[in-house]
C-alpha positions as CSV (number, residue, x, y, z in Angstrom):
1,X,15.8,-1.6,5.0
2,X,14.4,-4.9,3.6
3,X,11.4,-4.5,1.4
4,X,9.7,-7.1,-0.6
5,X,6.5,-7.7,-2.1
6,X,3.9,-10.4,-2.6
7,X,3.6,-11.6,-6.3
8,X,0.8,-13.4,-5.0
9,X,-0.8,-10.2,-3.6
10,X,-3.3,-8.5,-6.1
11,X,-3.0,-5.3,-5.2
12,X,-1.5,-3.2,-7.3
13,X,2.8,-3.2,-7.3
14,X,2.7,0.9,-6.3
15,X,0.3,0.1,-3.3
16,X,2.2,-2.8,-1.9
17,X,5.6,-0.7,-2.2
18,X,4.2,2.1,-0.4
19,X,2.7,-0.5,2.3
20,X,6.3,-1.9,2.4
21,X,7.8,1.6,2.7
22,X,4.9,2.7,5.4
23,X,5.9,-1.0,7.4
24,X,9.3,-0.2,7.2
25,X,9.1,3.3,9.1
26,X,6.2,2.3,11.7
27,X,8.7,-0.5,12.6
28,X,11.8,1.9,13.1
29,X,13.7,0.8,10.2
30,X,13.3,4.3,9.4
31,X,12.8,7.3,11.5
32,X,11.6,10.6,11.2
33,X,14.7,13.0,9.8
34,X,16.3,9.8,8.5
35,X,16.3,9.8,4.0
36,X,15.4,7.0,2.3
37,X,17.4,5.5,0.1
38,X,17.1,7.0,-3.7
39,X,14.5,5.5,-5.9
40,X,15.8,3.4,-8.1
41,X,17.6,1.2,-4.8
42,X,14.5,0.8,-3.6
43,X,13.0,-0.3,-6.9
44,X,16.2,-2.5,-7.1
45,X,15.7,-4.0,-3.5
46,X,11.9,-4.9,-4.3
47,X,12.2,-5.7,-8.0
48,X,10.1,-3.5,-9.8
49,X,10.1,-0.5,-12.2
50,X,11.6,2.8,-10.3
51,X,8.0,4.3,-11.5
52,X,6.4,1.6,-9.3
53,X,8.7,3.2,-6.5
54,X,8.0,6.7,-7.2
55,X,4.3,6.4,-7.4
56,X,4.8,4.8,-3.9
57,X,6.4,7.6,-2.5
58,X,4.4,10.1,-4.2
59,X,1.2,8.6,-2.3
60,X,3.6,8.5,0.9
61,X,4.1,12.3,0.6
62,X,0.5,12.6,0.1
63,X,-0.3,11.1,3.7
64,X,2.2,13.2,5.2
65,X,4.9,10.7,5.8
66,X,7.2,11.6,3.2
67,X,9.2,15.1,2.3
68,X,10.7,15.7,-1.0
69,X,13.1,18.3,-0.9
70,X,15.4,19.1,-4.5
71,X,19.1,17.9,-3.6
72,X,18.1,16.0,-0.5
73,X,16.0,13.3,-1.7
74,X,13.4,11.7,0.0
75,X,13.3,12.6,4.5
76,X,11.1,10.9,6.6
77,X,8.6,13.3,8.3
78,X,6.9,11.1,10.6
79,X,5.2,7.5,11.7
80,X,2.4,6.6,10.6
81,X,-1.0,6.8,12.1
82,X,-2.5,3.1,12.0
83,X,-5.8,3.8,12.9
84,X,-5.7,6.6,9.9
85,X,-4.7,3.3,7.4
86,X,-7.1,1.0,8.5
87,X,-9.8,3.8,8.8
88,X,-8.6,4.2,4.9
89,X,-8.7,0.8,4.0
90,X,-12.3,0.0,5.7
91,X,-13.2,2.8,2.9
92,X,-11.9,1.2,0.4
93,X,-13.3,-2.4,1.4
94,X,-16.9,-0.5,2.1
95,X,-16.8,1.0,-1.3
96,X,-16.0,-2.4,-3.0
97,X,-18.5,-3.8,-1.4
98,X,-21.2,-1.4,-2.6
99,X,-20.0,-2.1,-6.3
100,X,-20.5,-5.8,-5.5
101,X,-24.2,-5.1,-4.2
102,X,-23.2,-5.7,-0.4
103,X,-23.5,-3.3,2.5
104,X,-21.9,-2.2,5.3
105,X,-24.2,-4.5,7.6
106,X,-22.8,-7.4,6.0
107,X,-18.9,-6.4,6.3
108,X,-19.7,-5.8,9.8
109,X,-21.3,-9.3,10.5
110,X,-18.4,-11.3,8.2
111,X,-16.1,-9.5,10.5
112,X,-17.6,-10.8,13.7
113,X,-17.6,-14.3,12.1
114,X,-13.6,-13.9,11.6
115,X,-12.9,-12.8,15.3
């Protein structure tokens, strides 16, 4: 499985592990039943703290993708839902752009500029 992360990228490390893991299974690297490697090899692989890793997965199991099971590590329970992360994400952006004074009017018409 080859993860790596964007030092240019802003988003936090823990979010762009978990989008690295989340890539990696909705391409097939991964498949549901298959475990992922422990931890601190995937913290290895991408260069960051295995806390950074582990926070990742945590928010993994939290969407359902992930199982953590004592003695068996980490199982992959299924792919990912795309339409469920950008659904998430257009939250997130909408609620940024609140804090910044902008509305959802305006995403929508800087999106149809961009396509």
């Amino acid at each position: 499985m080859l993860l790596s992360l964007d030092l240019e990228d802003e988003r936090p490390l823990h979010e762009q592990a978990a989008d690295a893991i989340r890539r990696a299974i909705a391409d097939g690297e991964v498949e549901p039943g298959d475990r992922l490697p422990p931890a601190r090899d995937l913290a290895d692989a991408m260069r960051v703290n295995a806390n950074t890793v582990l926070r990742a997965l945590r928010e993994l199991r939290a969407e359902g993708l992930l199982e953590f099971r004592r003695g068996r590590g980490v199982t992959v329970l299924r792919k990912p839902d795309p339409e469920v992360a950008l659904r998430s994400r257009a939250r997130e952006l909408l609620a940024e752009a609140h804090r910044h004074g902008y509305t959802a009017a305006d995403l929508v018409r800087w999106i149809e500029e961009e396509s």
